[in-house]
C-alpha positions in Angstrom: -48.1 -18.5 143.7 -45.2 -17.6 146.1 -42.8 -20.2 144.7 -44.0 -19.2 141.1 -42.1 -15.9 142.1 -39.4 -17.2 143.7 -38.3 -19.4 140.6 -38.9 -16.6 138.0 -36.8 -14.2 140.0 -34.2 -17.2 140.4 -34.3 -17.6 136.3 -33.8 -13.8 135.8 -31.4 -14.0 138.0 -29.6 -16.5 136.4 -30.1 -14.6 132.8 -29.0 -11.5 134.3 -25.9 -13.4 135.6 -25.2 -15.1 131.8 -25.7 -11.1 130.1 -23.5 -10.1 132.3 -20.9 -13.1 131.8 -21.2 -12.8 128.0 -20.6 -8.4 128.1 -17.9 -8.9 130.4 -16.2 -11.4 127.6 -17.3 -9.0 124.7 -16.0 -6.0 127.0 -12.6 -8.3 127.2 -12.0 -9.1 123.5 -12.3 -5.3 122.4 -10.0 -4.3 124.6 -7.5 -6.8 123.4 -7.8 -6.0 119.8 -7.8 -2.3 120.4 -4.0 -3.1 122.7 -3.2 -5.1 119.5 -4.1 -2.4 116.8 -2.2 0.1 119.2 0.7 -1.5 119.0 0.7 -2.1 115.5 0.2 1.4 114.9 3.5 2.2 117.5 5.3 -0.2 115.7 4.5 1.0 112.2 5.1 4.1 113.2 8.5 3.8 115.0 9.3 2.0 111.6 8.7 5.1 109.4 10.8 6.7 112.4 14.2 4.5 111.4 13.5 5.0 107.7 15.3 7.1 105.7 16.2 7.2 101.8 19.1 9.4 99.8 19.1 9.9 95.9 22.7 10.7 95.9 23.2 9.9 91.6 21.2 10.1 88.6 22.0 9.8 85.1 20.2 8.7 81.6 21.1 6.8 78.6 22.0 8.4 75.4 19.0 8.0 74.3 16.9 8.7 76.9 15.1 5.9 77.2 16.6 4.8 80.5 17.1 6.7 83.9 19.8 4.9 86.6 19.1 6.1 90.2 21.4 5.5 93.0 19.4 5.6 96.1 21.1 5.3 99.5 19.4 3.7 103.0 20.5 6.4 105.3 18.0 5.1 108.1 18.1 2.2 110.2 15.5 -0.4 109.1 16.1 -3.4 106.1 14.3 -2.1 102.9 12.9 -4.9 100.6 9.3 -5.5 99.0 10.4 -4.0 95.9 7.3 -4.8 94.2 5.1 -2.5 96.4 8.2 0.5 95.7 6.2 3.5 94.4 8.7 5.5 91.7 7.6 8.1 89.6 9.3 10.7 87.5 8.0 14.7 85.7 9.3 15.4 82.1 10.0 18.9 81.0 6.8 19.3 79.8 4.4 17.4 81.6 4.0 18.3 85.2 1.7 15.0 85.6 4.1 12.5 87.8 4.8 9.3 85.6 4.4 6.0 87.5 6.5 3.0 87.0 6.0 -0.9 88.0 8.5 -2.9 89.2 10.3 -5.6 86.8 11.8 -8.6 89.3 13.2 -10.4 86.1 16.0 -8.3 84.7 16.2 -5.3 82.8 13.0 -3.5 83.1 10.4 -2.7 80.1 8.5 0.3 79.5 7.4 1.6 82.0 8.6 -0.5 84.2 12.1 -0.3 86.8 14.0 -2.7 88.4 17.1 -2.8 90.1 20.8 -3.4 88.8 22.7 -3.4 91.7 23.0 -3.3 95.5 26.6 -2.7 96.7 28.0 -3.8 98.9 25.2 -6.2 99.7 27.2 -8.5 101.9 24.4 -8.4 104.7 20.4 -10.3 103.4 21.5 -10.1 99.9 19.0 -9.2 98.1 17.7 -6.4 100.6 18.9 -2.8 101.1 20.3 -2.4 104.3 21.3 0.4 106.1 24.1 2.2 104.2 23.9 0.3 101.5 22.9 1.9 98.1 21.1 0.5 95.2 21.0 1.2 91.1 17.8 2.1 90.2 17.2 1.5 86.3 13.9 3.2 84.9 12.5 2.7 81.5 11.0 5.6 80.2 8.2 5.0 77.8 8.8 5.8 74.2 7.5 9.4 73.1 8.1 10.7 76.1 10.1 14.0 76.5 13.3 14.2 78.8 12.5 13.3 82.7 13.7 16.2 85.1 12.3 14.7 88.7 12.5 11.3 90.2 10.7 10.0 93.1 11.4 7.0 95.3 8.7 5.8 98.0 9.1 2.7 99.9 5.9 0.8 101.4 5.8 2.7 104.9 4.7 6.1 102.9 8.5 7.2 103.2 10.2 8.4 100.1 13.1 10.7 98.7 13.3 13.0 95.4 15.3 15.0 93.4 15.8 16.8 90.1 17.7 15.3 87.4 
C-alpha cells in the first residue's frame, strides 16, 4: 500500500506539472496577441494622426447632374483604396445624406463617383499623396434636387466637408 501512494502522488505530480506547462503556454500566447492587437491599434491610430483631407473647389454641371470635387491631402500618409472612399452629399431639400459608390472604370454612373484627375501625381501614380489633390466627379441621380454639401471620408474614419 505504501508504494501505491508513492506512484499516485508521483502521477499527480507529473499532471500537475503538464497543467501547469500547458497554462503557462496558454498564459504566453494571450499575451502575444494582446502586444500584437496593441500595436495594431498604435499604428492605426498614429495613421488617422498623419491624415488629413482639404475640399478646396467644387462646382456642378450645367445641368446638374454632375458635381467635380477637388480634394487636397494636407496630411502625411499615401491615400488609395478608393473603393472603400465613403462620399456623400445633402440637396436643398433633403437633409438625408446621399451616398455614392465608387466607379474604377471611367466616368461614373448614377450614383456612383470616380475620379478624373490626380495632379501632379508624379509620386505612386495612381495614389494621392501628400499635397497632391484629386478631381472628384459625382453623379447625381436623376430627379434629385440641387446638392448643397459634400462629404469625403477615407477608410481610417477621417473625412473633410463643405458646402457647395
Amino acid at each position: 500500500m505504501g508504494n501505491a501512494t508513492i506512484v499516485a502522488a508521483a502521477f499527480a505530480l507529473i499532471i500537475l506539472v503538464i497543467i501547469a506547462y500547458f497554462l503557462g503556454g496558454i498564459i504566453l500566447t494571450t499575451g502575444e496577441v494582446v502586444d500584437a492587437a496593441k500595436k495594431e491599434q498604435v499604428n492605426f491610430m498614429e495613421e488617422k494622426q498623419r491624415t488629413a483631407l482639404k475640399i478646396t473647389n467644387v462646382t456642378q454641371d450645367l445641368f446638374g447632374s454632375s458635381i467635380y470635387a477637388i480634394v487636397e491631402n494636407t496630411g502625411g500618409i499615401i491615400l488609395s483604396d478608393y473603393p472603400y472612399w465613403d462620399v456623400y452629399t445633402r440637396d436643398i431639400r433633403n437633409n438625408a445624406p446621399v451616398s455614392y459608390r465608387y466607379n474604377s472604370s471611367g466616368e461614373p454612373l448614377e450614383n456612383e463617383w470616380s475620379y478624373v484627375w490626380i495632379k501632379p501625381d508624379m509620386i505612386n501614380p495612381g495614389q494621392l499623396n501628400p499635397s497632391e489633390s484629386m478631381n472628384l466627379s459625382i453623379h447625381v441621380p436623376a430627379g434629385s434636387f440641387m446638392p448643397r454639401w459634400i462629404k469625403v471620408v477615407v477608410p481610417n474614419g477621417i473625412g473633410a466637408e463643405t458646402n457647395i
